[in-house]
N, CA, C and O of each residue as an XYZ file, in Angstrom:
680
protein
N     120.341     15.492     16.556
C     119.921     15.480     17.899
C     119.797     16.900     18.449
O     118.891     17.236     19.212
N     120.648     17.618     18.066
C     120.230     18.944     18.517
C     119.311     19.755     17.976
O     118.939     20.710     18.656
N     118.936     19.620     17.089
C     118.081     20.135     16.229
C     116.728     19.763     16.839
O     115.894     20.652     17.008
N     116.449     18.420     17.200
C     115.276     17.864     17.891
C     115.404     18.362     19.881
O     114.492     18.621     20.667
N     116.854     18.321     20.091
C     116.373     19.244     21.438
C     116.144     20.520     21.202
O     115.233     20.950     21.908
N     116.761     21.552     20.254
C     116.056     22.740     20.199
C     114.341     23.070     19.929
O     113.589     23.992     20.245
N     114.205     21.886     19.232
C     112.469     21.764     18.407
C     111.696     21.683     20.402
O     110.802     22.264     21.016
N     112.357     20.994     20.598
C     112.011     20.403     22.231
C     111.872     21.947     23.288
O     110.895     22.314     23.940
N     113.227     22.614     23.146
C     113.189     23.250     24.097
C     111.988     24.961     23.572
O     111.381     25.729     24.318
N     112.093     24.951     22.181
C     111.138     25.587     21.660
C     109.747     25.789     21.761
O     108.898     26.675     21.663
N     109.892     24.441     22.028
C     107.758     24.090     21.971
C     107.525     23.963     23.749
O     106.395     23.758     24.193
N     108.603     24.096     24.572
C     108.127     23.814     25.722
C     107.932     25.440     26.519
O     107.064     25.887     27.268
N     109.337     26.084     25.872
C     109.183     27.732     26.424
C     107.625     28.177     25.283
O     106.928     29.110     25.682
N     107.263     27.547     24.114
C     105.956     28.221     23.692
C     105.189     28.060     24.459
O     104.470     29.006     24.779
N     104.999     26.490     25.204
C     103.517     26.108     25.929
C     103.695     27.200     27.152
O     102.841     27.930     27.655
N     104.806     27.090     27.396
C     105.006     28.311     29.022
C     104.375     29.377     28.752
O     103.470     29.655     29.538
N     104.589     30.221     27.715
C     104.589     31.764     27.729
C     102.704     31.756     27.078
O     101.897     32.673     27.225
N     102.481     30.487     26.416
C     100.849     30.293     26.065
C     100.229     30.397     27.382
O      99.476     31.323     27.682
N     100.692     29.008     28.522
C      99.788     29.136     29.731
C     100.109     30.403     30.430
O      99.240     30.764     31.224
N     101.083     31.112     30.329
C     101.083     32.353     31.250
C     100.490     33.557     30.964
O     100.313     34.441     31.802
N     100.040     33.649     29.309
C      99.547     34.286     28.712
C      97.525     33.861     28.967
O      96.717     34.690     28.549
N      97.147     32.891     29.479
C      95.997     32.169     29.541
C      95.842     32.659     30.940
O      94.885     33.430     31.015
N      96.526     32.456     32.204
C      96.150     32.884     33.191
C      96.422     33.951     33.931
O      96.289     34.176     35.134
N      97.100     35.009     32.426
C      97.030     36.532     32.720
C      95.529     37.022     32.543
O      94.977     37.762     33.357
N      94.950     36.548     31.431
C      93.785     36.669     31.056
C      92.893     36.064     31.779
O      91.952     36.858     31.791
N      92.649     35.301     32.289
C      91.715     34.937     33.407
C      91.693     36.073     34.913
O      90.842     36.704     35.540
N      93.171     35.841     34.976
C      92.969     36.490     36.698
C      92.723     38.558     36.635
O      92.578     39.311     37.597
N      92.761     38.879     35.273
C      92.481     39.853     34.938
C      90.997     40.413     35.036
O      90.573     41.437     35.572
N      90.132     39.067     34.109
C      88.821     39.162     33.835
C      88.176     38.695     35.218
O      87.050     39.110     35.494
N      88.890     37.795     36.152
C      88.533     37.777     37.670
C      88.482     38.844     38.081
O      87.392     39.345     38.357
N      89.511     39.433     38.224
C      89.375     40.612     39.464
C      89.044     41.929     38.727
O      88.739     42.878     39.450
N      89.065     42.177     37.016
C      88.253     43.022     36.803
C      86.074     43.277     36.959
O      85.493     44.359     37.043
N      85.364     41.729     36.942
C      84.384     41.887     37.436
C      84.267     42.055     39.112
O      83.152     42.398     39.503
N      85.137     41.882     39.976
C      84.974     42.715     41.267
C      84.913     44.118     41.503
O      84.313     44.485     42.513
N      85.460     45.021     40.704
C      85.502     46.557     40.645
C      84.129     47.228     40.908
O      84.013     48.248     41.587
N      82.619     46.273     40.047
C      81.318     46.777     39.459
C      80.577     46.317     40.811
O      80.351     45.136     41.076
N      80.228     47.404     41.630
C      79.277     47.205     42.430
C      78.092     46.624     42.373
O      77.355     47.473     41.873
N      77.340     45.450     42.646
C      76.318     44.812     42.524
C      75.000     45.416     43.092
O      74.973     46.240     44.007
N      73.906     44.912     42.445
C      72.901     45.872     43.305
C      72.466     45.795     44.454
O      71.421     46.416     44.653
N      73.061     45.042     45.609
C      72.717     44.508     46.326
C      73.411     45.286     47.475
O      72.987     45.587     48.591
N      74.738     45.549     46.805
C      75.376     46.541     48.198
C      74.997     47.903     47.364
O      75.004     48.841     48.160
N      74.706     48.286     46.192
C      74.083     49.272     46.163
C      72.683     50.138     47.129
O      72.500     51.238     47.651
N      71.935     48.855     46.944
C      70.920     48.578     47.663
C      70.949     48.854     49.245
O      70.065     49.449     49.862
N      71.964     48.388     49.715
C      72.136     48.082     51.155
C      72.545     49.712     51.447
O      72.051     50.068     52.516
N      73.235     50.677     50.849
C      73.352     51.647     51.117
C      71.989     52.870     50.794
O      71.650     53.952     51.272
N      71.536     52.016     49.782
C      70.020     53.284     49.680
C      69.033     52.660     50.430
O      67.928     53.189     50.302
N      69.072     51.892     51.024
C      67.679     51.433     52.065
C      67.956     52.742     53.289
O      66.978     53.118     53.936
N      69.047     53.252     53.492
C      69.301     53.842     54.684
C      69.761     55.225     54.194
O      70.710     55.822     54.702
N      69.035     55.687     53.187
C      68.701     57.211     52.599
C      67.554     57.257     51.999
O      67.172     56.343     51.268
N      66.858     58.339     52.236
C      65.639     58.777     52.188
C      65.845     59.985     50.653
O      66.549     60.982     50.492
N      64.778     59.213     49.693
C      64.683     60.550     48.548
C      64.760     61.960     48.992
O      63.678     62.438     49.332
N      65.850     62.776     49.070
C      65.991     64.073     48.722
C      64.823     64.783     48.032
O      64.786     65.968     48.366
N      63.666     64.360     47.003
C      62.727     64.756     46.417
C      61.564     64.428     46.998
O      60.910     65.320     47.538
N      61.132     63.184     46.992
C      59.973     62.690     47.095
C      59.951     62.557     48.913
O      60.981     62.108     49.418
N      58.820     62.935     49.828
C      59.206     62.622     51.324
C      58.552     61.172     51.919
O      57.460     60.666     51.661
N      59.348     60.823     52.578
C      59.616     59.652     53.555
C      59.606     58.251     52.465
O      59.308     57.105     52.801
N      59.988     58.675     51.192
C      60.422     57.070     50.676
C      62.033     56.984     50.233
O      62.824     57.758     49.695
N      62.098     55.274     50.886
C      63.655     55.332     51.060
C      64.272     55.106     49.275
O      63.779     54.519     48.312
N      65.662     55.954     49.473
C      65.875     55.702     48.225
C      65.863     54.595     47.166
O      65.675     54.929     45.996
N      66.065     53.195     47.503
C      65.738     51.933     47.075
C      64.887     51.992     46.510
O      65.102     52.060     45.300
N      63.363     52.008     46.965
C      62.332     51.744     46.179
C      61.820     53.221     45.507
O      60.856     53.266     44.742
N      62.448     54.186     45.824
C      61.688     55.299     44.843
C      62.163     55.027     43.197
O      63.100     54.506     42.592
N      60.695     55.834     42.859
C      60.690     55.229     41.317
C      60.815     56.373     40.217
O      60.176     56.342     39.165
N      61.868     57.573     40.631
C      61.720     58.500     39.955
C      62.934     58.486     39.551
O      63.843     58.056     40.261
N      63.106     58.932     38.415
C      64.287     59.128     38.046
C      65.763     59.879     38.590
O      66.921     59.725     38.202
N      65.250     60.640     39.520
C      66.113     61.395     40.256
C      67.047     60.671     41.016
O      68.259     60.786     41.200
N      65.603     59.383     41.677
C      66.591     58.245     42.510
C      67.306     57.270     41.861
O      68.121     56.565     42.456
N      67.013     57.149     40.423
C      67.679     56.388     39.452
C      69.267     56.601     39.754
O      70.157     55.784     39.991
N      69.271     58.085     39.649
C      70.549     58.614     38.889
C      71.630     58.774     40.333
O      72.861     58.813     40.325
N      70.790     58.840     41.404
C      71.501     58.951     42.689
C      71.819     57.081     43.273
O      72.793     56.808     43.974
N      71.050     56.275     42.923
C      71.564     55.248     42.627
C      72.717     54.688     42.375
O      73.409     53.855     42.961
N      72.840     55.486     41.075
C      73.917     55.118     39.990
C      75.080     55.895     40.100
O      76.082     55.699     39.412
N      74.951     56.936     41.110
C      76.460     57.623     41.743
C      76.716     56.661     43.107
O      77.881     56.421     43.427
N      75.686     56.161     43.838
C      76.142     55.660     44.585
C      77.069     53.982     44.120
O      77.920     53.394     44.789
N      76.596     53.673     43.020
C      77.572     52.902     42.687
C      78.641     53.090     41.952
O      79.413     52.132     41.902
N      79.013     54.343     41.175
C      79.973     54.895     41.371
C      81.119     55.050     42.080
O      82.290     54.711     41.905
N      80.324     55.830     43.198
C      81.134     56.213     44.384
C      81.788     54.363     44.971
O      82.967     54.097     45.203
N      81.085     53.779     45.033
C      81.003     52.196     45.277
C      82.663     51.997     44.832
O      83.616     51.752     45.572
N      82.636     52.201     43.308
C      83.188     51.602     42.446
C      85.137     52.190     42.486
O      86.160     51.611     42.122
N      84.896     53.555     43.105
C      85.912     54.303     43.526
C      86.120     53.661     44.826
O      87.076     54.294     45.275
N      85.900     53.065     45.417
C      86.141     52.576     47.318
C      85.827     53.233     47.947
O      86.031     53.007     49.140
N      85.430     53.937     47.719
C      84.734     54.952     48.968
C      83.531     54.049     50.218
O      82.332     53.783     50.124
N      84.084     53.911     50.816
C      83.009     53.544     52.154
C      81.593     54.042     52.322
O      81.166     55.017     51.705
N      80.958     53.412     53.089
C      79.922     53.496     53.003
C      79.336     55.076     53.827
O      78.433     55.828     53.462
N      80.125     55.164     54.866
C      80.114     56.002     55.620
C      80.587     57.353     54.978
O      80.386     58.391     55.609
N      81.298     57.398     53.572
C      81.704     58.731     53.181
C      80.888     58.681     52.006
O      81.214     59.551     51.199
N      80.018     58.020     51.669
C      78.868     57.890     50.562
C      77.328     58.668     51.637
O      76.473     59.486     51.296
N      77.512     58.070     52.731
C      76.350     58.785     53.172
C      76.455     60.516     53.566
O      75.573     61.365     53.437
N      77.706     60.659     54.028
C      78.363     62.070     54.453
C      78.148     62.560     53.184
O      77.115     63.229     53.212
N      78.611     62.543     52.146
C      78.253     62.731     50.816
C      76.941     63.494     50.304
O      76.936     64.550     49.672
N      75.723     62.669     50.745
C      74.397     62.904     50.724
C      74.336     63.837     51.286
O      73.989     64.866     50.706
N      74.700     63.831     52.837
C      74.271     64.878     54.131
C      75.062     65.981     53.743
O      74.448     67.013     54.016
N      76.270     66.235     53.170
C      76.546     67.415     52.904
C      75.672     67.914     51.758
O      75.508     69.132     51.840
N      74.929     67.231     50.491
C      74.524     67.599     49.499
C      73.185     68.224     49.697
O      72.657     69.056     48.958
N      72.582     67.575     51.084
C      70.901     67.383     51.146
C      70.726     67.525     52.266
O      69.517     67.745     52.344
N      71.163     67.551     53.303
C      71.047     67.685     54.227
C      70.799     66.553     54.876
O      70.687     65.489     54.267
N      70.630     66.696     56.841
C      70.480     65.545     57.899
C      69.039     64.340     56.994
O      69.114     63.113     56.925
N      68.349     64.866     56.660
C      67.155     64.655     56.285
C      67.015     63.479     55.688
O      66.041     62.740     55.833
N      68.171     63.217     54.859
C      67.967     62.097     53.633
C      68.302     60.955     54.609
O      67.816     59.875     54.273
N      69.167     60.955     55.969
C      69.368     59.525     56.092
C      67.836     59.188     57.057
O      67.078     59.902     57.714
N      67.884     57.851     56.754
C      66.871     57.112     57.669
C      67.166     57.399     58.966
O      66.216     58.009     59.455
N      67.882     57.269     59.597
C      68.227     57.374     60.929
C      69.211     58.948     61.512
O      70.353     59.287     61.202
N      68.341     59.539     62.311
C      69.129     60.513     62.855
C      70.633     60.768     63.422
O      70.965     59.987     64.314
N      71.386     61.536     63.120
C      72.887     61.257     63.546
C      72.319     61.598     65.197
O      71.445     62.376     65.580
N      73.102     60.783     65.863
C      73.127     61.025     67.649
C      73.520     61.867     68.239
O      74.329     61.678     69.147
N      72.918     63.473     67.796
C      73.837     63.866     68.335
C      73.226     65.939     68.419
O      72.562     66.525     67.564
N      73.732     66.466     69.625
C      72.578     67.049     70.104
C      70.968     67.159     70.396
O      70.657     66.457     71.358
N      70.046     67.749     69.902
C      68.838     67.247     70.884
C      68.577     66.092     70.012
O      68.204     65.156     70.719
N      68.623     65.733     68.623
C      68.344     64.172     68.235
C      68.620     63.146     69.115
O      68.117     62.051     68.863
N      69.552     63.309     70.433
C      69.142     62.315     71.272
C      68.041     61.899     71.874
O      67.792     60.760     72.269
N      67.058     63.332     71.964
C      66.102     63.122     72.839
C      65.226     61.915     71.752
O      64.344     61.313     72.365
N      65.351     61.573     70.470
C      64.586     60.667     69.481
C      64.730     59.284     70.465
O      63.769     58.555     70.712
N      66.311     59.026     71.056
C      66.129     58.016     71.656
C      65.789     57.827     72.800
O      65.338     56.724     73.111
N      65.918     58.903     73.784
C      65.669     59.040     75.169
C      64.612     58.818     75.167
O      64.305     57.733     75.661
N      63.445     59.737     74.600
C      62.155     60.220     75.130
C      61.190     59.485     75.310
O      60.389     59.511     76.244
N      61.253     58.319     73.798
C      60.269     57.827     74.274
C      60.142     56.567     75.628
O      59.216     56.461     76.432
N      61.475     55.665     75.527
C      61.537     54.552     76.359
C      61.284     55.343     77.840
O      60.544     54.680     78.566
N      61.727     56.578     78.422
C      61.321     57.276     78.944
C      59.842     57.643     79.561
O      59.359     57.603     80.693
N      59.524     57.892     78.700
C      57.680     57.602     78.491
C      57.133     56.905     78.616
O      56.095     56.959     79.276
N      57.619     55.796     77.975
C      56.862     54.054     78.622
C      56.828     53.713     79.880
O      55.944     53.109     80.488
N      58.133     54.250     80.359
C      58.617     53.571     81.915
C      57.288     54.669     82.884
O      56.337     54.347     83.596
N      57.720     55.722     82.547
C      57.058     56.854     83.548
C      55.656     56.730     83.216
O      55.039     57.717     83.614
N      54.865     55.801     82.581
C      53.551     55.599     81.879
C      53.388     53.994     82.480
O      52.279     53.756     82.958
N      54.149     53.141     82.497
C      53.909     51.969     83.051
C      53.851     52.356     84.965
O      52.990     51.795     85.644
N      54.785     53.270     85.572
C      54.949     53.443     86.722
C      53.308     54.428     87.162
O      52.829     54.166     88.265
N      52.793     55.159     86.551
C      51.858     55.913     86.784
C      51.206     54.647     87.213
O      51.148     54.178     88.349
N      50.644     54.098     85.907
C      49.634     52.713     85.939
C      49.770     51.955     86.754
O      48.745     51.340     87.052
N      50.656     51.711     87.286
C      50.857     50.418     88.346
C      50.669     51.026     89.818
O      50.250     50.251     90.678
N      50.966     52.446     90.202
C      50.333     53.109     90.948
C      48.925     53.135     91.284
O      48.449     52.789     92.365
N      48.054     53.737     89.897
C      46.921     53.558     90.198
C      46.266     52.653     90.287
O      45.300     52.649     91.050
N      46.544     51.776     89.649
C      46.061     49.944     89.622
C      46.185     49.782     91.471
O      45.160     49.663     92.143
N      47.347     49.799     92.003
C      47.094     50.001     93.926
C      46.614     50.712     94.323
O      46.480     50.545     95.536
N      46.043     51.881     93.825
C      45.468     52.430     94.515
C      43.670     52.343     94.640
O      42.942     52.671     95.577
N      43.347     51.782     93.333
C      41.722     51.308     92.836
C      41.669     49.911     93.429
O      40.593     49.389     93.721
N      42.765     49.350     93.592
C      42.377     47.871     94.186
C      42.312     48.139     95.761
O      41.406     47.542     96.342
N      43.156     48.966     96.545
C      43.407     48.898     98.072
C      42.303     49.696     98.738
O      42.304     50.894     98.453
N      41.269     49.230     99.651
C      40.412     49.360     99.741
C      40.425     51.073    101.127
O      41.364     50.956    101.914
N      39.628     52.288    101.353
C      40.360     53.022    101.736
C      39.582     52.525    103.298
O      38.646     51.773    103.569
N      40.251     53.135    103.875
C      39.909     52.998    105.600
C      38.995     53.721    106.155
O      39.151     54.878    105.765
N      38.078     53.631    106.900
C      37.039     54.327    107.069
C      37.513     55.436    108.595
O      37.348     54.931    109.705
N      38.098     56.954    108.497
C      38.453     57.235    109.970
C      37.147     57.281    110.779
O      36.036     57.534    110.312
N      37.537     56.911    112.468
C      36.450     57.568    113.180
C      37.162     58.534    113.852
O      38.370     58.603    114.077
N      36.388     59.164    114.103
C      36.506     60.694    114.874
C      35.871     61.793    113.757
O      35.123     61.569    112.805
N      36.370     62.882    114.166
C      35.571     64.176    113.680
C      36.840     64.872    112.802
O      37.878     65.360    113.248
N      36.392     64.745    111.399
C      37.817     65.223    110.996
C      37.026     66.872    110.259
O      36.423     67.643    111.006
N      37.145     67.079    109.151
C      36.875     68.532    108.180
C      35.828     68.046    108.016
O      34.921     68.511    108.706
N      35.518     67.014    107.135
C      34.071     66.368    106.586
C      32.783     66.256    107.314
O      31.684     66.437    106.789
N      33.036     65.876    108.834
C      31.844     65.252    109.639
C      32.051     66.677    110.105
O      31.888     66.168    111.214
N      32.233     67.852    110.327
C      32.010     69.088    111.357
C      31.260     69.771    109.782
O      30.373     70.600    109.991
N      31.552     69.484    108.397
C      30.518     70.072    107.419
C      29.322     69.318    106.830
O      28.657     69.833    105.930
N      28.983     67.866    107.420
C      28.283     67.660    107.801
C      26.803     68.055    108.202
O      26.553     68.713    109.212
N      25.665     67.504    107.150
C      24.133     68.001    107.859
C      23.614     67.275    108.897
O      24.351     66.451    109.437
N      22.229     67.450    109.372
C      22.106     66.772    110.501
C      20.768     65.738    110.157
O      19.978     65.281    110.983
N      20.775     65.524    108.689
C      20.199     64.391    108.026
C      21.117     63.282    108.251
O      20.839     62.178    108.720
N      22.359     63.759    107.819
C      23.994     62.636    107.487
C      23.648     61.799    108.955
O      23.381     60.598    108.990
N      23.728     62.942    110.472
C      24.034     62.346    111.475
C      22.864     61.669    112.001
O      23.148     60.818    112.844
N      21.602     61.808    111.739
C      20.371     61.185    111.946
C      20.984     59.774    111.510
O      21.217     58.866    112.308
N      21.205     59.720    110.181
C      20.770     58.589    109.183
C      22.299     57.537    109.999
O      22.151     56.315    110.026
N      23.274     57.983    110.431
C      24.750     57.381    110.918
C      23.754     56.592    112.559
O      23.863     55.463    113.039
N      22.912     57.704    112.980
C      22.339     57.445    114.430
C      21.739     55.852    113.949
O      22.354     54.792    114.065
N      20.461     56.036    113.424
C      19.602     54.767    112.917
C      20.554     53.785    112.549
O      20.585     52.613    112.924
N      21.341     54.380    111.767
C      22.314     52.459    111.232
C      22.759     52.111    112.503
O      22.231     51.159    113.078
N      23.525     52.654    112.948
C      24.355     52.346    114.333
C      23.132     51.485    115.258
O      23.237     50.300    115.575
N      22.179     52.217    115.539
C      21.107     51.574    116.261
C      20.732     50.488    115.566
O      20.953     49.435    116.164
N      20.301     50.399    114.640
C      19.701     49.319    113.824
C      21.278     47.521    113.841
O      21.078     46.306    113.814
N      22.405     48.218    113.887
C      23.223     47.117    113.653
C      23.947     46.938    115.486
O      24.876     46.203    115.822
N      23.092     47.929    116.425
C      23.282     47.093    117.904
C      21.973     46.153    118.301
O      22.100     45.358    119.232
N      20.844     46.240    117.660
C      19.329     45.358    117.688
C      20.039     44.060    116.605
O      19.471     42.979    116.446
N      20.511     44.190    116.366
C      20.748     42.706    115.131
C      21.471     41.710    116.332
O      21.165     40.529    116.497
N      22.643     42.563    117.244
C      23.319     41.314    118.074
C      22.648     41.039    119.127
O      23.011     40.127    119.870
């Protein structure tokens, strides 16, 4: 009998140290494919850098090898934890303001955002001005202002006849 509980207690500490040995190896090979940056957050960080080489194409779709290889540090860098924000600082110290898509905010690069909405408004306000002023019809003065004293004496003939002509109508 003891011989068959040792056989017992033998084969049960084997199955233990088998399954613990089974889901060392799993949760290993789990969380070792999380480390490898996918191309997708690779991606998500080169849509919003501009080739250093080639001008105004974003790093994503450039097709040169240069952007290959800057790619492939950015998943690197990925792969170390580095944030996204010290991957782009990264660039800007290497390459300057230039490479990111979007201007940092900050001295006159504000005016990128000011100026134009700026412009629209002060461009819609002009227009809507003159639009009242082409529609509102102007007033005719009487009396003798700058105009009628420079005035010929055709102008005042021809003012005489209408005037006469539109007191014979009533």
């Amino acid at each position: 009998m003891k011989q068959l509980l040792k056989n017992r207690t033998l084969r049960v500490t084997f199955y233990a140290f088998l399954l613990a040995a089974l889901m060392l190896v799993t949760f290993t090979t789990v969380f070792a494919q999380d480390t490898t940056p996918t191309d997708d957050e690779v991606n998500a960080i080169a849509k919003q850098l501009y080739c250093p080489v080639c001008e105004n194409t974003p790093l994503d779709v450039c097709p040169t090898e240069a952007c290959h290889q800057w790619r492939e540090l950015i998943r690197q860098q990925l792969a170390e934890g580095k944030t996204e924000e010290e991957i782009k600082q990264y660039f800007v110290d290497n390459y300057g303001a230039r490479v990111l898509s979007e201007p940092p905010r900050t001295g006159l690069n504000w005016l990128v955002y000011i100026l134009p909405p700026v412009l629209i408004l002060a461009g819609a306000f002009i227009l809507f001005r003159s639009f009242r002023e082409w529609s509102k019809p102007k007033a005719v003065e009487s009396g003798e202002g700058p105009e009628e004293e420079a005035g010929t004496s055709s102008d005042d003939e021809y003012i005489a006849r209408l005037e006469q002509e539109l007191k014979n109508r009533k």
